[in-house]
C-alpha positions as CSV (number, residue, x, y, z in Angstrom):
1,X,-28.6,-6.0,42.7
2,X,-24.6,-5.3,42.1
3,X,-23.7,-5.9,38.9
4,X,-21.2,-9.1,38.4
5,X,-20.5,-10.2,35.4
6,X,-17.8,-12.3,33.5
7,X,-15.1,-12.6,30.4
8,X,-14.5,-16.2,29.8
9,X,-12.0,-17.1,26.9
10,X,-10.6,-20.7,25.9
11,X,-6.8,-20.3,26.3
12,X,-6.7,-22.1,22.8
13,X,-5.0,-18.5,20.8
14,X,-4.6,-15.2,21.4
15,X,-6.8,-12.4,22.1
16,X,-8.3,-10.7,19.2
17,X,-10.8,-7.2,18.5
18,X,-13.9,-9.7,18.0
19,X,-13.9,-11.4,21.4
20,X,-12.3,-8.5,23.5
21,X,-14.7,-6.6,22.3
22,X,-17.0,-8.8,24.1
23,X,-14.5,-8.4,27.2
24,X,-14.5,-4.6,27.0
25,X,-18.4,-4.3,27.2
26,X,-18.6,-6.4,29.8
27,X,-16.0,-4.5,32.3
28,X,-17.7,-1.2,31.1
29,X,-21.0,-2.8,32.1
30,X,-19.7,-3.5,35.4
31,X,-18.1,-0.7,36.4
32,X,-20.6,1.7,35.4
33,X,-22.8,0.3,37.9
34,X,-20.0,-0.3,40.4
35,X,-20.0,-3.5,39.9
36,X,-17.4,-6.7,39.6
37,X,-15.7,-8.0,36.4
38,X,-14.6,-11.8,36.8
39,X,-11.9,-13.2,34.5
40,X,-12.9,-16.9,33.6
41,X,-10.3,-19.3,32.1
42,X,-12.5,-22.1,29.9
43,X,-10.0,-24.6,30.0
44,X,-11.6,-28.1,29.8
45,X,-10.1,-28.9,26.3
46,X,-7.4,-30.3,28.0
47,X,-6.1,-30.9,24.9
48,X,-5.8,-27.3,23.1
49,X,-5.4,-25.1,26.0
50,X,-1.8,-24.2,26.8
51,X,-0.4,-22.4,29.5
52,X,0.8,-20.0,27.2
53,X,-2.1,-18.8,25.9
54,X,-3.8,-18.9,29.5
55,X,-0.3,-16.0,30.2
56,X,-1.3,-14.4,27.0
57,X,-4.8,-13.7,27.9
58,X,-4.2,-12.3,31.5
59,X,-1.0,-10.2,30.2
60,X,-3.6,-8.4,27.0
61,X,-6.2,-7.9,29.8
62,X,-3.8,-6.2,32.3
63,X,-2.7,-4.3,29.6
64,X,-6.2,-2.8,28.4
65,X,-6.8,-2.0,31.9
66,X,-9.6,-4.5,32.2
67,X,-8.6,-5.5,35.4
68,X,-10.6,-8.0,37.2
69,X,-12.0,-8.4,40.2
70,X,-12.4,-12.3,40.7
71,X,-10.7,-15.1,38.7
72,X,-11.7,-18.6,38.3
73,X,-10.3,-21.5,36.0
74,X,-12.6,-24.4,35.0
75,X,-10.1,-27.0,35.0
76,X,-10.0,-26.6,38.7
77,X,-13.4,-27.0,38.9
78,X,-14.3,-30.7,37.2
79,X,-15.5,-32.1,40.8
80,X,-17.9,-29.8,40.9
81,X,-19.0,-30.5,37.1
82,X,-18.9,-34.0,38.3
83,X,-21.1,-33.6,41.3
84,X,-23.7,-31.5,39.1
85,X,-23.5,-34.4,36.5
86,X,-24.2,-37.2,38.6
87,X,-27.6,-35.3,40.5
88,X,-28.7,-34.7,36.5
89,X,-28.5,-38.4,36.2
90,X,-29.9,-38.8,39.3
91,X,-33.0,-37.0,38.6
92,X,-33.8,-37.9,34.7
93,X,-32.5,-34.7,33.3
94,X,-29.5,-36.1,31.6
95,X,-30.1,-39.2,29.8
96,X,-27.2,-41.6,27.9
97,X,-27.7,-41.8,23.8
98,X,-25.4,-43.9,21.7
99,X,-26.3,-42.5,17.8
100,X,-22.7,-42.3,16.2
101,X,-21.4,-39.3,14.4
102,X,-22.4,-40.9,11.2
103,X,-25.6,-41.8,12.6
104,X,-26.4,-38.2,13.8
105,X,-24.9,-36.6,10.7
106,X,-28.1,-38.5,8.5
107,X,-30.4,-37.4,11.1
108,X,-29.3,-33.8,10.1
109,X,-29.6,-34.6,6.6
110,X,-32.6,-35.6,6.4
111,X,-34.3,-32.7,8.0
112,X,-32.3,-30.4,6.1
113,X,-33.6,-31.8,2.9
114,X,-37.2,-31.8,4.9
115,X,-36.6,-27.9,4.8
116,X,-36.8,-28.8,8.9
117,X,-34.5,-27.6,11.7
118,X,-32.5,-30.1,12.9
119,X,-34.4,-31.6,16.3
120,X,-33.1,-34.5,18.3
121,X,-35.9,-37.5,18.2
122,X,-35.4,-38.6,21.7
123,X,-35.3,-42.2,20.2
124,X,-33.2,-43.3,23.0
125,X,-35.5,-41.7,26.2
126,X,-36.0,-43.3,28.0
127,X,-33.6,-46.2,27.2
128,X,-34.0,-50.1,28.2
129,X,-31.1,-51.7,29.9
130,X,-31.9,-54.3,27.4
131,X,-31.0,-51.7,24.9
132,X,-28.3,-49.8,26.2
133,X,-26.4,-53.6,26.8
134,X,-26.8,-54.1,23.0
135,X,-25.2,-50.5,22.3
136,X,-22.1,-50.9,24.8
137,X,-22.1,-54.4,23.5
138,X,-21.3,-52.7,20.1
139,X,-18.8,-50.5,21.8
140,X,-20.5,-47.5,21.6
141,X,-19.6,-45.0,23.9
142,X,-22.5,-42.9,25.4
143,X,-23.1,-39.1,24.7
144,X,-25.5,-37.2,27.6
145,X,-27.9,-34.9,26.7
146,X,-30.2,-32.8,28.6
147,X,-34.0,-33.5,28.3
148,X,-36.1,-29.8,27.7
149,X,-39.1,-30.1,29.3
150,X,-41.9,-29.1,27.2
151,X,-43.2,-25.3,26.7
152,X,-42.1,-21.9,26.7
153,X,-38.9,-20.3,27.9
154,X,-38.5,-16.9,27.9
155,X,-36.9,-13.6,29.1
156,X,-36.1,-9.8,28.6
157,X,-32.9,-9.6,26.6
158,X,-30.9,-6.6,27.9
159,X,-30.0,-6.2,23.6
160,X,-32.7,-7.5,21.9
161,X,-35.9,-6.9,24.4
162,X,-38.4,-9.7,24.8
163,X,-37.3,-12.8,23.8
164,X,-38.8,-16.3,23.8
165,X,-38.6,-20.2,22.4
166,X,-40.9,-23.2,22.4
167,X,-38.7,-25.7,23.8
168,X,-40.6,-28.2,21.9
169,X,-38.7,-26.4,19.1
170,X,-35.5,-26.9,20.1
171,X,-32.9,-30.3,20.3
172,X,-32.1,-31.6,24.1
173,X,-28.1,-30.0,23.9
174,X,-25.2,-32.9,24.3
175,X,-23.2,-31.8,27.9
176,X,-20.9,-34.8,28.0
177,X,-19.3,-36.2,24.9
178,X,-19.0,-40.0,23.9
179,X,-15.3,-39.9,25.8
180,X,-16.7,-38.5,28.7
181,X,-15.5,-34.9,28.7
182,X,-17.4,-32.0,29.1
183,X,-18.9,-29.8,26.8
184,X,-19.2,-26.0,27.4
185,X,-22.6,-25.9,28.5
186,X,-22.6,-27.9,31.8
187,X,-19.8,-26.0,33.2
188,X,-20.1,-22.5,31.9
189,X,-24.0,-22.5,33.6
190,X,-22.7,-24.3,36.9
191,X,-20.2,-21.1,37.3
192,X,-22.0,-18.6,36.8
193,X,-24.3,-19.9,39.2
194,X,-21.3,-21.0,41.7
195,X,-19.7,-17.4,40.7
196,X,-22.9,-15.1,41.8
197,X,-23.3,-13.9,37.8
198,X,-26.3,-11.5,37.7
199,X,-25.7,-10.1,34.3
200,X,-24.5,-12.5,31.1
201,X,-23.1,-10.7,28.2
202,X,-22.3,-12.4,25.1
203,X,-22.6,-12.5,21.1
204,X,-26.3,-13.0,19.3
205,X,-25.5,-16.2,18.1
206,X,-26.0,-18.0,21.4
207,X,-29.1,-16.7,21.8
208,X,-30.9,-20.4,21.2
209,X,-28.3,-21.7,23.1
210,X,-29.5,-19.1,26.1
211,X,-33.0,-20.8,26.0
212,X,-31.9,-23.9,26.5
213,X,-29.2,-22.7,29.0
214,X,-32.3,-21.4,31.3
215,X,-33.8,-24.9,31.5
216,X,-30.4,-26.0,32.8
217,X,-30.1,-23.1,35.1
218,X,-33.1,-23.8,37.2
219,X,-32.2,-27.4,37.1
220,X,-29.2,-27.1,38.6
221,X,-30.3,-24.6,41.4
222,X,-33.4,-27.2,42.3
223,X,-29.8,-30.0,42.6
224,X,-28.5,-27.1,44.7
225,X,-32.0,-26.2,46.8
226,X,-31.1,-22.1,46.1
227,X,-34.3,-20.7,47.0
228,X,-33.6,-17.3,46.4
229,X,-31.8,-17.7,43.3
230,X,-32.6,-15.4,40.9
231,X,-32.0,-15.8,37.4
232,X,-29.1,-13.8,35.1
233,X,-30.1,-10.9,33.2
234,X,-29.1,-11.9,29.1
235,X,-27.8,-9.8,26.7
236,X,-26.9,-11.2,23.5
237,X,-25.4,-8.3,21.2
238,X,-25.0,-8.3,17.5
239,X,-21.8,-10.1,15.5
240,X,-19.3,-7.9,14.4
241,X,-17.9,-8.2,11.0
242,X,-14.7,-6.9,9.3
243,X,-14.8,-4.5,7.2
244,X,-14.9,-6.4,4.3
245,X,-18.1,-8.6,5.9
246,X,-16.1,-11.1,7.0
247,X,-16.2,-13.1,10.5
248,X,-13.7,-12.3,13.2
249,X,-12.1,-14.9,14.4
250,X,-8.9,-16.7,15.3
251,X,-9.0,-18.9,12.4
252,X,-9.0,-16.7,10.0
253,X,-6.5,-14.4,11.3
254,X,-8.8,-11.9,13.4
255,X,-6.2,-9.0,14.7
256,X,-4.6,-10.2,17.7
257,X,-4.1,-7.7,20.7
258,X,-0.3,-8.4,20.9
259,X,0.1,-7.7,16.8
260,X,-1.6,-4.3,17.5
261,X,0.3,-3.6,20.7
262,X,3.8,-4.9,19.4
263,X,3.8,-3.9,15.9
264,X,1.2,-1.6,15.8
265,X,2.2,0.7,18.3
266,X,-1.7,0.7,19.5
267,X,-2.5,2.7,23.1
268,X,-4.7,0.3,25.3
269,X,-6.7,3.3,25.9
270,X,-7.1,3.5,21.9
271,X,-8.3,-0.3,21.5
272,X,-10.7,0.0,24.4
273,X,-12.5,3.3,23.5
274,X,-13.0,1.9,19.7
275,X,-14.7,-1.1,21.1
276,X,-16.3,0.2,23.7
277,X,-18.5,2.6,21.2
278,X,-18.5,0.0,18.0
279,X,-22.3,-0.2,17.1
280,X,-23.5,2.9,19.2
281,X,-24.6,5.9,17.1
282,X,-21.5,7.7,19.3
283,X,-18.5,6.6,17.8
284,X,-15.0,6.1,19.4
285,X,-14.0,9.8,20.9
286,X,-10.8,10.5,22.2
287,X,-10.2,10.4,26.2
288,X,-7.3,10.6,28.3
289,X,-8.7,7.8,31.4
290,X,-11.1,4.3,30.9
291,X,-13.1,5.5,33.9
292,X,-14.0,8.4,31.7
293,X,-15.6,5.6,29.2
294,X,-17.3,3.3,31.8
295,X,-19.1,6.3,33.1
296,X,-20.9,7.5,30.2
297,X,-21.4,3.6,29.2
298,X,-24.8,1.9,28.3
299,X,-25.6,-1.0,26.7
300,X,-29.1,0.6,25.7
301,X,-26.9,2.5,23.1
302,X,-26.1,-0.4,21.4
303,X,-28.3,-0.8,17.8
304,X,-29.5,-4.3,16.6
305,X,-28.0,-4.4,13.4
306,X,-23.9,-6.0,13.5
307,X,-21.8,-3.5,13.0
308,X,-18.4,-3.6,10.9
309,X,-15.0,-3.7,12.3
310,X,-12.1,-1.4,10.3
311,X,-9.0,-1.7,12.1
312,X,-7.5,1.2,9.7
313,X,-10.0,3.3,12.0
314,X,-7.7,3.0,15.2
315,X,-4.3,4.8,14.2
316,X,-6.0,8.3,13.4
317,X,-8.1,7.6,17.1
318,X,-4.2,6.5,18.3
319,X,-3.5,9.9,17.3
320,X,-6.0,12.3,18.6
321,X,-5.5,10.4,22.1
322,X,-2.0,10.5,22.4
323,X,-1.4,13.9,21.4
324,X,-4.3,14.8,24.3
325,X,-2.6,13.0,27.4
326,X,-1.3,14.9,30.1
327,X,2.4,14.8,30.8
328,X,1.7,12.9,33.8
329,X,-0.2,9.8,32.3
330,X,3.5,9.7,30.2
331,X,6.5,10.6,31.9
332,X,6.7,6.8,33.7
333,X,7.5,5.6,30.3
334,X,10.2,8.1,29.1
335,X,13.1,8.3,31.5
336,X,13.8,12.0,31.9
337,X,11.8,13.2,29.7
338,X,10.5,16.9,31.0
339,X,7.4,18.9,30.8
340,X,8.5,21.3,28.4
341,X,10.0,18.5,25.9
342,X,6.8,16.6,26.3
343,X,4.8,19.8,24.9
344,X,6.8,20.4,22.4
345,X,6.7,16.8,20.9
346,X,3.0,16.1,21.8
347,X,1.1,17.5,18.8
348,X,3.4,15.6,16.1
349,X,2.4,12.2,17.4
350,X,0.9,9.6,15.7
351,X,2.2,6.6,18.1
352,X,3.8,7.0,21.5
353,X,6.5,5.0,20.6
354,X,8.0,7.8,17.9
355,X,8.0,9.8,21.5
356,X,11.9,8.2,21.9
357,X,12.7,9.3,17.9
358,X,11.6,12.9,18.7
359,X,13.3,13.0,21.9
360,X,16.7,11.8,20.2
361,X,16.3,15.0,18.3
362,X,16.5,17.2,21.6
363,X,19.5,15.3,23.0
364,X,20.9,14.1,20.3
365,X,23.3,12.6,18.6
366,X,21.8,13.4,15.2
367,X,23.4,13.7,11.9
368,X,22.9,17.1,10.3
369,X,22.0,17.4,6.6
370,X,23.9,21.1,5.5
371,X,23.9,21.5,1.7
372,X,25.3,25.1,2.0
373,X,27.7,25.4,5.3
374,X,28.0,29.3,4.3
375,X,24.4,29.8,5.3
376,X,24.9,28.0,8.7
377,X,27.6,29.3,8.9
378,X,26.0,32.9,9.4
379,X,23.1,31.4,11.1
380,X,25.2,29.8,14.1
381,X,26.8,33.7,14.6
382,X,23.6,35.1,14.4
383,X,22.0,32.9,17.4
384,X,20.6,35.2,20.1
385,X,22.8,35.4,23.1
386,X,21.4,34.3,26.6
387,X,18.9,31.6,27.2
388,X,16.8,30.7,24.7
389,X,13.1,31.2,25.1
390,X,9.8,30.9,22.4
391,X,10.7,34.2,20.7
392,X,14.2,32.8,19.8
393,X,13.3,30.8,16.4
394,X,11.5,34.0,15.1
395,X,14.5,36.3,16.8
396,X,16.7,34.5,15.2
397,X,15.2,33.6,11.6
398,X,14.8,37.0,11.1
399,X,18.1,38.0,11.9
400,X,19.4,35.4,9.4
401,X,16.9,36.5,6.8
402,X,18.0,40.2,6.9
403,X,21.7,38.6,6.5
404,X,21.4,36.2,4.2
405,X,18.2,37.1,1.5
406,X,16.7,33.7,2.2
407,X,13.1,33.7,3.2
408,X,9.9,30.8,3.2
409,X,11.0,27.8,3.1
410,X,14.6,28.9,1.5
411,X,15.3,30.1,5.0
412,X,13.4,27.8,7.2
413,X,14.3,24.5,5.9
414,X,18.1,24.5,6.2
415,X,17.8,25.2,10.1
416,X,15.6,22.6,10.1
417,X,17.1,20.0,8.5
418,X,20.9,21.0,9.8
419,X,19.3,21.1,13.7
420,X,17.7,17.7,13.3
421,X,18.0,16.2,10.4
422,X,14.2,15.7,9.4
423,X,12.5,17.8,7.3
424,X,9.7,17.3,9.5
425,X,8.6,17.4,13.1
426,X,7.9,19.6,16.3
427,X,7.3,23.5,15.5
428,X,11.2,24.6,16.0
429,X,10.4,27.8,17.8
430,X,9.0,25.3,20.9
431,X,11.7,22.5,19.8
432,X,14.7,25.3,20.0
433,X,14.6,26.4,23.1
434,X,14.9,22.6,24.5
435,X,18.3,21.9,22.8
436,X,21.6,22.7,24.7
437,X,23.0,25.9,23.0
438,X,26.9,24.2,22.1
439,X,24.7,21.7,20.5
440,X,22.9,23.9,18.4
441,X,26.2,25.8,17.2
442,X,27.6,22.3,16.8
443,X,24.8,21.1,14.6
444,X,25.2,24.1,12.7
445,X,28.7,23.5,12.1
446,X,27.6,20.0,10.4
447,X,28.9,17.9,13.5
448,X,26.8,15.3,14.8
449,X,25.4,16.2,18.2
């Protein structure tokens, strides 16, 4: 069975490292196996889902990589929601109940201080016309829940193994709220069966909701008459926490994809490999290609216990990835930037962005810092004749050594600092050879260049 599986964020914020992580294991899952990834807008909160963030999440995916290969947006799709609806009706499975919110919330109570789970009484299934008059008579408005039938549900959780719940143990789940819209459940399980999902992906803490979610699953496919239908494989994976314990999410400020891209200075490549290995015994490795990370991918590697999230862990990864890219995974995204100058950069970065400050070094202009112009002042006369090549800098320093006295960092440092102003950066015996030679003797003369 090919492997199709889905990434279905509300367009109600921005993309963070808790719930693209659930994206990134997805894809990998996927495309391991050859598979399809489908990008799933959840819009039916009319109401909180913008446009904008709908843009948002399709411009962070693109820019992971995590391309997809189907797309579907729920709010396209409320005919079909209304269809399935109407057939539950029809057939018993989703019955009208008119408790209100204050009503419901004493119900809760009550079992809470029982030491019980919370466990809708069914008080209202079935429902008399007589009653149901009296409620809308009130003006009540309805709320539809699902009726469980009675006994076990269970199934092989890709994450956590066997699984199972009595669904005597569980409350029927409200689909349609009192104002008629739709929860998530209803639609999210009528896509993935519309959508041909096989493999269902998502955090630990819908695992309850799963069981329930089965119930409704061959419901809907009995509406449908699907025969061969065959179940989705579950995985529910442990929460991840940040470092400090906390929850990840967009209320409390979770990173967002576009902080560490903008501000950051983050490589996709970066993000995805952390997340990809968070809660495996592997840990994040450097790797110049996201093919090379969905082929060694498994989600059998994954432990049980929630891992912790430390975003300070990505800039040293950043690092050891950047400064391993090939010239030609870069050179797109620094006009004229040449082999030679990418090799001789490559091993000070931290961030491809500081790529364009090193660079400015090479071509200039930069402002020389020259404490004692004597000094460079010998040093420019001493510069070996001819094209300059690796043995130049050590040609050349000790030429000026032999002059001057200096030596260490006496005699190092002033070339430095007078050729690019830094007192840091790119080993000057690969960096000298890459500067035009009037520009060296320039520098050296304490001219900007």
């Amino acid at each position: 069975m090919t492997h199709r599986v889905r990434f279905a964020p509300s367009p109600t914020g921005w993309l963070h490292l808790g719930n693209i992580r659930t994206a990134v294991i997805n894809w990998m899952h996927a495309k391991q196996a050859g598979g399809a990834f489908v990008l799933r807008i959840d819009d039916t909160d009319l109401e909180r889902s913008t446009e904008e963030f709908r843009l948002g999440i399709e411009e962070d995916m693109t820019w992971l990589g995590l391309t997809w290969d189907d797309y579907a947006k729920q709010s396209e799709r409320f005919p079909e929601y209304d269809k399935a609806r109407d057939g539950l009706i029809a057939s018993g499975r989703l019955y009208p109940c008119y408790e209100t919110g204050p009503e419901l919330e004493l119900m809760r109570k009550t079992a809470s201080i029982q030491g019980k789970p919370f466990i809708y009484n069914r008080s209202a299934y079935p429902m008399s016309a007589e009653d149901e008059a009296k409620f809308k008579a009130e003006g009540r408005e309805a709320h539809w829940r699902f009726a469980l039938k009675p006994g076990e549900i269970k199934w092989d959780d890709l994450a956590r193994g066997e699984t199972s719940f009595m669904a005597e143990n569980l409350s029927d789940p409200v689909l349609i709220r009192g104002d008629g819209s739709y929860l998530y459940t209803l639609c999210s399980v009528l896509d993935d069966i519309d959508l041909g999902m096989t493999d269902i992906i998502r955090g630990e803490d819908h695992t309850s909701n799963t069981a329930t979610q089965i119930q409704l699953f061959q419901a809907l496919v009995d509406q449908k008459g699907l025969s061969a239908f065959q179940m989705p494989r579950f995985a529910h994976m442990p929460l991840v926490s940040g470092a400090d314990g906390s929850k990840l999410s967009k209320s409390n400020g979770a990173l967002s994809i576009r902080d560490l891209r903008d501000e950051g200075g983050l490589e996709p490549l970066t993000i995805v490999a952390f997340l990809s290995r968070l809660g495996t015994p592997d840990g994040p490795q450097p790797v110049t290609d996201i093919g090379e990370l969905a082929a060694s991918f498994s989600i059998e590697r994954f432990g049980r216990s929630g891992p912790r999230m430390d975003p300070e862990e990505l800039a040293p990864l950043n690092g050891k990835i950047v400064r391993q890219l090939p010239f030609d995974a870069v050179s797109s995204r620094f006009e004229g930037m040449t082999p030679a100058q990418w090799d001789a950069i490559q091993p000070n970065l931290e961030r491809l962005s500081d790529v364009s400050d090193w660079l400015s070094l090479i071509d200039g202009p930069i402002s020389p810092e020259i404490e004692d112009s004597d000094f460079t002042a010998k040093a420019a006369a001493l510069l070996p004749e001819g094209d300059l090549d690796g043995e130049s800098w050590k040609t050349w320093t000790d030429a000026v050594k032999d002059a001057t006295g200096a030596k260490g960092k006496s005699l190092f440092m002033p070339l430095r600092l007078a050729l690019t102003g830094q007192p840091r950066g790119p080993e000057m015996a690969v960096l000298l050879p890459l500067i035009d030679r009037e520009k060296i003797i320039t520098r050296l003369k304490g001219s900007a260049a």
